[in-house]
C-alpha positions as CSV (number, residue, x, y, z in Angstrom):
1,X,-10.6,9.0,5.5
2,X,-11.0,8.3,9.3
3,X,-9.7,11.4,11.5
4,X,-6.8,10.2,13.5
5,X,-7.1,11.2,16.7
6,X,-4.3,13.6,18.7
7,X,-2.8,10.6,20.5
8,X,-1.9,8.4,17.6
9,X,-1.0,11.7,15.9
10,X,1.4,12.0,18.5
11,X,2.8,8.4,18.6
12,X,3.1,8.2,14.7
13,X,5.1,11.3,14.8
14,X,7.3,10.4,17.5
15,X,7.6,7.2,16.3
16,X,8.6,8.7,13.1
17,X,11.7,10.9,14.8
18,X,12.4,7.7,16.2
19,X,13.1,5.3,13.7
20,X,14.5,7.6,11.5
21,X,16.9,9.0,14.6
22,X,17.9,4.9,14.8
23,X,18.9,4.8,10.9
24,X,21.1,8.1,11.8
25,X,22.4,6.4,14.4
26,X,23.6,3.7,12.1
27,X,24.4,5.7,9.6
28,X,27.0,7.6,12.0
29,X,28.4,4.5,13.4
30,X,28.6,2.7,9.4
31,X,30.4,6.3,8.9
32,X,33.2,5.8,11.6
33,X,33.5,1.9,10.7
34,X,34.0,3.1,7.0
35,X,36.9,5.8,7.7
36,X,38.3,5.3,11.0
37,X,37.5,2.5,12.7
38,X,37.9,-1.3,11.0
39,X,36.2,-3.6,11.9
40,X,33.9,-5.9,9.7
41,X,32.3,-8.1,11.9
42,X,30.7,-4.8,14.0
43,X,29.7,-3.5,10.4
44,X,28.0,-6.5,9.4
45,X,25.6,-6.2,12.5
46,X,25.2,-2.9,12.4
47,X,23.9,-3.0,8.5
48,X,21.8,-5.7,9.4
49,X,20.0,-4.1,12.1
50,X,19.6,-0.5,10.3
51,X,17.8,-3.0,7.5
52,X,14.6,-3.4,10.5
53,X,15.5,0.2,11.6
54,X,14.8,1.6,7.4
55,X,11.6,-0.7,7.1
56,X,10.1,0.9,10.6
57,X,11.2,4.8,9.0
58,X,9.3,3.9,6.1
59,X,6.4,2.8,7.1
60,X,6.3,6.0,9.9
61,X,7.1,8.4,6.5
62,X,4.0,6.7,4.9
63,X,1.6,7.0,7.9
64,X,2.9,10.6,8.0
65,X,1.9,11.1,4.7
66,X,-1.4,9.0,5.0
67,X,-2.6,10.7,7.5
68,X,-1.5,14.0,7.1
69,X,0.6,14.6,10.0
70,X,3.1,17.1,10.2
71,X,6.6,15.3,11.5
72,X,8.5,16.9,14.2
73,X,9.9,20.2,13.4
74,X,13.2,18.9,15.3
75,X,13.8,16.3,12.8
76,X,17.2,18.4,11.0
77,X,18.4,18.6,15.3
78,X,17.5,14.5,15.4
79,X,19.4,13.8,12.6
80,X,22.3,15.7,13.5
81,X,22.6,14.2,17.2
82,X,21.9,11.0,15.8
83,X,24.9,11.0,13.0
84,X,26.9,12.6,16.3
85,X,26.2,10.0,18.7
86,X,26.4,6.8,16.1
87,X,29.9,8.1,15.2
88,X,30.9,9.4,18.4
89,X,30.0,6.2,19.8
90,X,31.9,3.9,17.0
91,X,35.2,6.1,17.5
92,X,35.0,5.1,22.0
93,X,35.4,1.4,20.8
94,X,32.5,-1.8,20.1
95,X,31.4,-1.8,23.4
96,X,30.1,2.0,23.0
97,X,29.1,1.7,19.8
98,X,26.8,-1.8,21.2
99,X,26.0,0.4,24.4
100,X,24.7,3.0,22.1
101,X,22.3,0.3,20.3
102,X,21.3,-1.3,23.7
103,X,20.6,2.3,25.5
104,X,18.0,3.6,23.0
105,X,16.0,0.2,22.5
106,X,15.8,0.1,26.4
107,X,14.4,3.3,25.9
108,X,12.2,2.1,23.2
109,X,11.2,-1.0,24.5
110,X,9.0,1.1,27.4
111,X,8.0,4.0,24.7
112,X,6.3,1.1,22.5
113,X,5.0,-1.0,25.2
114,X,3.0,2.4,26.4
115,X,1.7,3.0,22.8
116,X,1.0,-1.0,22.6
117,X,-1.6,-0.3,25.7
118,X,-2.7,2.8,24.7
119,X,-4.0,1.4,21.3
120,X,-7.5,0.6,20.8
121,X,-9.3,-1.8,18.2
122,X,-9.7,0.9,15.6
123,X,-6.1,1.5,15.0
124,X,-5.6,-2.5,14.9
125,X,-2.6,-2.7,12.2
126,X,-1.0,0.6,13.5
127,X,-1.2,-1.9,16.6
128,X,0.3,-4.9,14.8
129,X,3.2,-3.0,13.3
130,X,4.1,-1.4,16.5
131,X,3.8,-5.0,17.9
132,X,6.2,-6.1,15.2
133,X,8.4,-3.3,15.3
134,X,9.3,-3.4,19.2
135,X,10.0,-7.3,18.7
136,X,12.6,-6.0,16.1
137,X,14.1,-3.5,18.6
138,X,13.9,-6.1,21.5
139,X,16.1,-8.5,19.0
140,X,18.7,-5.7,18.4
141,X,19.4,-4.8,22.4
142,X,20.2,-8.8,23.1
143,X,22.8,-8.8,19.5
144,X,24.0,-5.1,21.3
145,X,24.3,-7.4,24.6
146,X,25.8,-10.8,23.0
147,X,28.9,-8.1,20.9
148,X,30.1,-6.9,23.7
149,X,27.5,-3.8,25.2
150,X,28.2,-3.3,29.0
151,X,27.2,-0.8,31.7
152,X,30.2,-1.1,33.7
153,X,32.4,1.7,34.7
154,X,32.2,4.8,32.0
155,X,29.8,3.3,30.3
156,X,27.0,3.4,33.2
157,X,27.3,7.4,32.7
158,X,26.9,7.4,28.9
159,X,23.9,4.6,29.0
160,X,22.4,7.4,31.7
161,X,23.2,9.9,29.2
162,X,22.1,8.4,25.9
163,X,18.8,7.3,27.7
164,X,18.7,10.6,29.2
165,X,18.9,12.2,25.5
166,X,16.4,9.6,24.1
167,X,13.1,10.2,26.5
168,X,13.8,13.9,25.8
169,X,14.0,13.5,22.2
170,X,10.4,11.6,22.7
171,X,8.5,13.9,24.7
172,X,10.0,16.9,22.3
173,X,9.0,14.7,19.1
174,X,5.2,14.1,20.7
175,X,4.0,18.0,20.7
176,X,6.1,19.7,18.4
């Protein structure tokens, strides 16, 4: 078995919180959608993108095991904030609840783009799923935008807020 170096220790880890953080997410938002909020057509699209969000936390769980990497030890925080700010989201209305969902892949979009370049030829389908996976993120922040997401008024502050929370929850994820 090859020795994987620090870096893509780092990014499979993060990556990891990540994706697992985004099925939270949806998980918390499904959760307020289920009891408080109704409204099917926002469930719908929220189930269907947490189908892309569980394929990426599963293949992250495998590499983890794979490789022998040791995930975050912030993961029980990430999925609390996550169930928090999915739910707390859903309860502010669609447009917060799409916000939410168009905030973090913003965030995401940049955080896999770096890793994209950073990758060299020996980690070439770690590469290709990364490749895939920010195509599947980029696909969910233009549904977020066509339902209704907006950074007008209030919801400037809690895009600043949730992308604010995001690139911390990175650089946290990356060393410990």
């Amino acid at each position: 078995m090859k020795k994987t170096s620090n870096k893509v220790e780092e990014f499979i880890r993060v990556d990891h919180a990540g994706e697992r953080g985004a099925v939270k997410i949806y998980q918390g938002q499904l959760l307020a959608l289920n009891t408080i909020i109704k409204d099917e057509s926002l469930k719908k699209t929220i189930e269907e993108m947490q189908v892309h969000e569980k394929e990426h936390c599963e293949f992250f769980e495998n590499e983890i095991k794979k490789r022998n990497i040791k995930p975050t030890k912030f993961l029980p925080l990430w999925d609390l904030l996550g169930m928090g700010l999915g739910f707390g989201s859903t309860i502010l209305g669609k447009k917060a609840a799409m916000l939410c969902t168009a905030s973090v892949e913003e965030v995401i979009d940049k955080h896999y783009l770096d890793q994209i370049n950073q990758l060299g030829p020996d980690e070439k389908e770690l590469k290709k799923k990364i490749i895939k996976f920010r195509e599947d993120e980029l696909d969910h922040k233009d549904i977020a935008y066509e339902k209704g997401a907006t950074k007008k008024g209030f919801y400037s502050i809690m895009d600043k807020i949730i992308k604010t929370g995001s690139k911390i929850a990175i650089k946290v994820s990356e060393k410990v």
